[in-house]
N, C-alpha and C positions, 0 to 999 in steps of 0.2 A: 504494500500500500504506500502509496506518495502523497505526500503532505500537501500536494499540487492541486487534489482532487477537493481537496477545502479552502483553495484560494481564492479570495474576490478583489476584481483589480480594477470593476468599473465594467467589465466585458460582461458581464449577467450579471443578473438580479438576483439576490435572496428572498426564498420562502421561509424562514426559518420553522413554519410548523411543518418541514416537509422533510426536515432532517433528522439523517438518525443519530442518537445521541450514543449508542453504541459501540462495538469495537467489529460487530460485523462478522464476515469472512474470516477478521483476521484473529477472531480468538483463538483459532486453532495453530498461529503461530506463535504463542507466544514467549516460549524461552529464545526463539531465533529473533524476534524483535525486540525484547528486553537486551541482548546481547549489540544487538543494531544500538541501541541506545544509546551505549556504554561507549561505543565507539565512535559514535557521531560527537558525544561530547569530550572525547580525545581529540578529536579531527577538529573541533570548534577551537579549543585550548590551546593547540597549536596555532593556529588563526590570530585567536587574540594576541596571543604574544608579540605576531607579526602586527596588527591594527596598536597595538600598546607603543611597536618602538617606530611606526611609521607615523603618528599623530594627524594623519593627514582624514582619516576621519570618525565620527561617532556611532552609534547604534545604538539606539532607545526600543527597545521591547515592550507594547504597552498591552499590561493583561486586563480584561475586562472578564466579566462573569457573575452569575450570580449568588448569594452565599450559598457555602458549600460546596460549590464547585469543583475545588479541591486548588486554588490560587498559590496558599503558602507552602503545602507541599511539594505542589509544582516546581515552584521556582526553590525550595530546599531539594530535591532530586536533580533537579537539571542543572543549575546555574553553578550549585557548590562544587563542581568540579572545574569553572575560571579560577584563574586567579583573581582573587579579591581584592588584590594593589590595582588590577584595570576593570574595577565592577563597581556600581551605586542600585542600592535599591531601595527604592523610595515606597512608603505606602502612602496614598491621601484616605486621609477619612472626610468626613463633613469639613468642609471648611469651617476655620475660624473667624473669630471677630479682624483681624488684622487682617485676613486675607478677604473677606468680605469687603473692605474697604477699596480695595485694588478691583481690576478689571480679572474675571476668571482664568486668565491663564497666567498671571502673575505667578503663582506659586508650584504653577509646570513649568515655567521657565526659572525658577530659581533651583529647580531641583536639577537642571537639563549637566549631565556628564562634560568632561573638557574633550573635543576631538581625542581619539585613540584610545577611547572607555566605552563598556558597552553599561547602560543605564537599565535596568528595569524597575517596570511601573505597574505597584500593585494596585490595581486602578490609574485611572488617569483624568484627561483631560476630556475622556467624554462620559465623565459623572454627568455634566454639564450641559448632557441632550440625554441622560438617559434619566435620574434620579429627576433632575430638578425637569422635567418634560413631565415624567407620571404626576409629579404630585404637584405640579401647576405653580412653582413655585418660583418664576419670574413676575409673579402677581403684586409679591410682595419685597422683591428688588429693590434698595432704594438706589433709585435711575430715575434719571430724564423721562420725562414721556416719552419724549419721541426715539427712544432707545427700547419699550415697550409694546411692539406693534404686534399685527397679526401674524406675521411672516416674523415672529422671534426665532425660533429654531430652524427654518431658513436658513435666515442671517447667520446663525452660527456653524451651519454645517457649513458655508462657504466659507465660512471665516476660519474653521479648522484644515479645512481642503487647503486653502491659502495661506495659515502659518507651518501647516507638514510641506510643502510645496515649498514654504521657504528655507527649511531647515534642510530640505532634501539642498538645496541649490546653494547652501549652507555647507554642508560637509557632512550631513548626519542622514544615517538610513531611519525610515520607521515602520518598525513592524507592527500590527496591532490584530491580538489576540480576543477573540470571546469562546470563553470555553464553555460548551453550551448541553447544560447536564437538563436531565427530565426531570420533573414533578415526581414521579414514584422514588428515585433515585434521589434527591432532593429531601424529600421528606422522610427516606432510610436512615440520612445523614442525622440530619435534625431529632428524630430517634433517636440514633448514639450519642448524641450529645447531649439531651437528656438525660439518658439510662446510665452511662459510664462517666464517676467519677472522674478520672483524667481527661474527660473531653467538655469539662462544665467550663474550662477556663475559655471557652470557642463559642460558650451557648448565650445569644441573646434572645429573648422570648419578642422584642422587636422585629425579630427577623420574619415572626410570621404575620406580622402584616404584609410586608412587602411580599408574601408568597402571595398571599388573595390578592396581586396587583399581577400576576403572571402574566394574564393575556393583555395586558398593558406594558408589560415588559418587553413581551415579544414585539409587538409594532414598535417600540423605542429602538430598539437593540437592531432592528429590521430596515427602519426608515434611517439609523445610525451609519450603520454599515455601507447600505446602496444610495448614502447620500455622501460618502465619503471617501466611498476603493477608488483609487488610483495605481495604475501601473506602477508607479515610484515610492507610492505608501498603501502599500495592501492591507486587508483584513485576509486572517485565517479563523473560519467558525467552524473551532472541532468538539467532535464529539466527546463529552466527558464524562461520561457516567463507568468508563472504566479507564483508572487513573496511570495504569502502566501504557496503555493505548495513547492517552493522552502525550504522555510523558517521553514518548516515540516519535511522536509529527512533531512535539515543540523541541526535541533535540536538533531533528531531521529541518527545522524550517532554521534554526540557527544556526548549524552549521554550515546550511547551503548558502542564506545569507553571507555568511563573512567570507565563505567559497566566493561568491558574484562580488563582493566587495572588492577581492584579492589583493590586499593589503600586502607589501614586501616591506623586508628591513631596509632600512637607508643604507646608502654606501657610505663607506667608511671615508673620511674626508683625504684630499689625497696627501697633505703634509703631514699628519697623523699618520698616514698608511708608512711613509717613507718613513718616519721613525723607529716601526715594529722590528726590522731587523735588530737594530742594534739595542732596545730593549730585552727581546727574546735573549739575545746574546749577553746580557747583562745577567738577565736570572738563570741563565746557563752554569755563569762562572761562582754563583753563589755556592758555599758551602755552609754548611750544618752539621754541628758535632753528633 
């Protein structure tokens, strides 16, 4: 299976209720693609190292989904094996009073990685069409009128097409992730986190309101996506109700990224280079009792 078959670039549309949130076909592979895994996130790590000593650009990973999904395991399986000297991962919760005060992507761009760091975003910057869309909550904005129209969310899907568009043209890739689990699988979770002790520190009994907002969910996350794939900043809406499967496509989609990126080390400066011999030759002649 290829991570390809979940990509949105602008070229189709999503149905999101038409997707399976499944592992499919490929249950039946799975010690061979858990093994795929492992190895794509070797194949990535080598990569970065080369995007780390070439600065020349950035990569923002931004995961959306809804709770439970399985978000922080995700990126604790996949990502722990970068190196952490060239990784940020940011989570946004609800904005705060200071960040309210600013314009909503204030606080995506203060979290934004230096060129030659790959960033991930547990949540992002399209809280901002998907939360504050369901619960109507530009109502009570404090904005201008005329920054409160009918065409609000619109305006900010272009307005995100056109700051991903500038960062792409910027020096930064961006990928964007909805890991897109089902209502039965969804409410399994929310079960254990109940039932089991160790999973009370996960449980917010909040959470199930926004489950009774699902099929309002789905048109955010739907109208999100197909108002936002571009070639140069895709959407991938994978299945996630089985978290090894998951954890295969977002290995597989970030390594192939920093493959197409193909970042190399800088050459060695060449007065620098000219001096190598006669240092090698220095710590040649050293001795040690």
């Amino acid at each position: 299976m290829s991570a390809k078959e979940y990509r949105y670039d602008g070229s189709r549309k999503l149905n999101i209720r038409r997707l399976a949130t499944d592992a499919g076909e490929a249950k039946d592979r799975k010690k061979e693609l858990q093994q795929k895994t492992e190895e794509n996130i070797l194949r990535a790590a080598e990569l970065q190292e080369r995007l780390m000593a070439s600065g020349r650009e950035g990569l923002i990973i931004a995961i959306q989904a809804r709770d439970a999904a399985g978000k922080d395991s995700l990126i604790k399986k996949v990502f722990s094996g970068l190196n952490p000297a060239g990784m940020e991962v940011h989570s946004f919760k609800a904005p705060g009073k200071e960040e309210l005060e600013h314009d909503y992507l204030w606080r995506i761009m203060r979290a934004m990685p230096p060129r030659g760091h790959i960033g991930v975003f547990n949540r992002s910057h399209y809280e901002d069409v998907l939360v504050t869309k369901v619960h109507h909550m530009e109502k009570d904005y404090v904005l201008a009128q005329r920054c409160v129209t009918e065409d609000f969310y619109e305006r900010r899907y272009r307005q995100l097409r056109s700051w991903e568009q500038y960062l792409y043209e910027n020096g930064y890739r961006v990928v964007k992730l909805f890991l897109n689990v089902s209502k039965e699988e969804q409410r399994r979770r929310f079960l254990d986190r109940m039932e089991l002790p160790e999973k009370h520190w996960k449980l917010s009994l909040a959470d199930m309101k926004e489950r009774a907002l699902w099929d309002a969910y789905d048109d955010a996350y739907e109208d999100a996506v197909n108002a936002t794939a571009t070639p140069e900043t895709p959407w991938y809406v994978l299945p996630a109700d089985t978290k090894w499967y998951t954890r295969y496509l977002v290995s597989q989609i970030l390594a192939d990224t920093l493959e197409e990126m193909d970042p190399q080390y800088p050459p060695l400066d060449s007065a620098e280079a000219a001096r190598i011999p006669a240092a090698i030759e220095q710590l040649e002649r050293e001795e040690y009792n």
